[in-house]
C-alpha positions in Angstrom: 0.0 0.0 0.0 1.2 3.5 -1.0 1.1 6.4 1.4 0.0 9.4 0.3 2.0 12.5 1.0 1.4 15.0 -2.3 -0.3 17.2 -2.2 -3.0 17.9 -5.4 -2.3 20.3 -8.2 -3.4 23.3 -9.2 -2.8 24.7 -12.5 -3.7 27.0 -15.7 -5.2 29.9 -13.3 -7.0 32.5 -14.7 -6.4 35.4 -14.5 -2.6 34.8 -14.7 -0.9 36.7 -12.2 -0.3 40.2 -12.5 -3.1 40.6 -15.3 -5.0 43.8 -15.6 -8.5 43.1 -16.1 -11.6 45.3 -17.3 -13.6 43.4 -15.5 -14.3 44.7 -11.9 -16.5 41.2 -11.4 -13.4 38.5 -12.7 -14.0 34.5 -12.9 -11.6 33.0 -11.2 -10.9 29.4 -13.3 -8.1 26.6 -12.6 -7.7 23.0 -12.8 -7.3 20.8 -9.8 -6.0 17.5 -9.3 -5.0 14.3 -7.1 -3.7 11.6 -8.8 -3.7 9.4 -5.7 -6.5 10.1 -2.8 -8.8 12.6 -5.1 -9.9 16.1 -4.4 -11.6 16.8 -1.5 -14.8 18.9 -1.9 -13.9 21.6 -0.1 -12.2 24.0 -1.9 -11.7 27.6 -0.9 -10.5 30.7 -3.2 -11.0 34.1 -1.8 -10.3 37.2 -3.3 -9.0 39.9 -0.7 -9.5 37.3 2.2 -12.8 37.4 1.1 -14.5 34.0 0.4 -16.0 33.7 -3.2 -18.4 30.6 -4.0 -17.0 28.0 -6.3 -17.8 25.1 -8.7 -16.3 22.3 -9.3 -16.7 20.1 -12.5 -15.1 17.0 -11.6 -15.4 15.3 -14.7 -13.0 18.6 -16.4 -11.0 19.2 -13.2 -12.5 22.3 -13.4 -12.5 25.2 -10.6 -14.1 28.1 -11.0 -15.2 30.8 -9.3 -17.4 34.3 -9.9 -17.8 36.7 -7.5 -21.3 38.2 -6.4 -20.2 41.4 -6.4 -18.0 44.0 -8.4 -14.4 44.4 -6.3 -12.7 48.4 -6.8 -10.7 49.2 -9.5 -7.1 48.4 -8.4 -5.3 45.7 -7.2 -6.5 42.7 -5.7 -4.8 39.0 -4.2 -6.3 35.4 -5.0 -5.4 32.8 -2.9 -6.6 29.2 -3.6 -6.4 26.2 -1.6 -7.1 23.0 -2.4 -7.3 19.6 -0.1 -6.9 15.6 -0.9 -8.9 13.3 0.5 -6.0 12.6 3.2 -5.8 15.9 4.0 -2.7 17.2 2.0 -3.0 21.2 0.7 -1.7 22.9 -1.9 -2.1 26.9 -1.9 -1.8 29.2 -4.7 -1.5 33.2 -4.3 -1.3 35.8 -6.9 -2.5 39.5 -7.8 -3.9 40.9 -10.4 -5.5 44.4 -11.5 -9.1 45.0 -12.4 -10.9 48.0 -14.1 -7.5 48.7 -15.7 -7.4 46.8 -18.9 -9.4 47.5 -22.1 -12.4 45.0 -22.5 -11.9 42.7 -25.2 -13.0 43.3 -28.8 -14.0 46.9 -27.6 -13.4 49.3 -30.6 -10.1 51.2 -31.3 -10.1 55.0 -31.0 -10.1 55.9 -34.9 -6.9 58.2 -35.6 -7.0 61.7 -37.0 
């Protein structure tokens, strides 16, 4: 019988840290695994220590999160932490920006 010491993965987080988002309202989206004991169910990200609810599609891996409300235009820190069924974590933290960026496919200023 194998123990299990390691911890599950996270990976492909969006938004990628450091990003500067239009969005003041951002989904929060990563893939978690456990190749040995599984993912436990309870998940947590927050977004400035603050707890946002989250989904998760076992079937994709797939975390993600939406806040129900709009955060300030600024700065902001995610943290993420994940737990195996044995009760090894794995944390991820980053920043990002929102209400800075330019919304996608938003039109150009035309030039004079």
């Amino acid at each position: 019988m194998r123990i299990d010491t390691i911890p599950p993965t996270i990976r492909e987080v969006t938004p990628i840290p450091n990003a500067n988002l239009s969005a003041l309202r951002p989904t929060v989206r990563c893939k978690v695994a456990d190749n040995l004991a599984g993912v436990r169910d309870s998940m947590e990200v927050r977004i400035d220590g603050q707890v946002v609810h989250s989904i998760y599609d076992p079937e994709d891996a797939l975390l993600t999160s939406t806040p129900y409300f709009d955060f300030a235009a600024g700065r902001h820190r995610l943290d993420i932490k994940v737990t195996d069924r044995v009760g090894n974590q794995r944390h991820y933290s980053s920043e990002f920006s929102t209400g800075t960026g330019k919304a996608p496919g938003s039109p150009k200023k035309k030039r004079r």
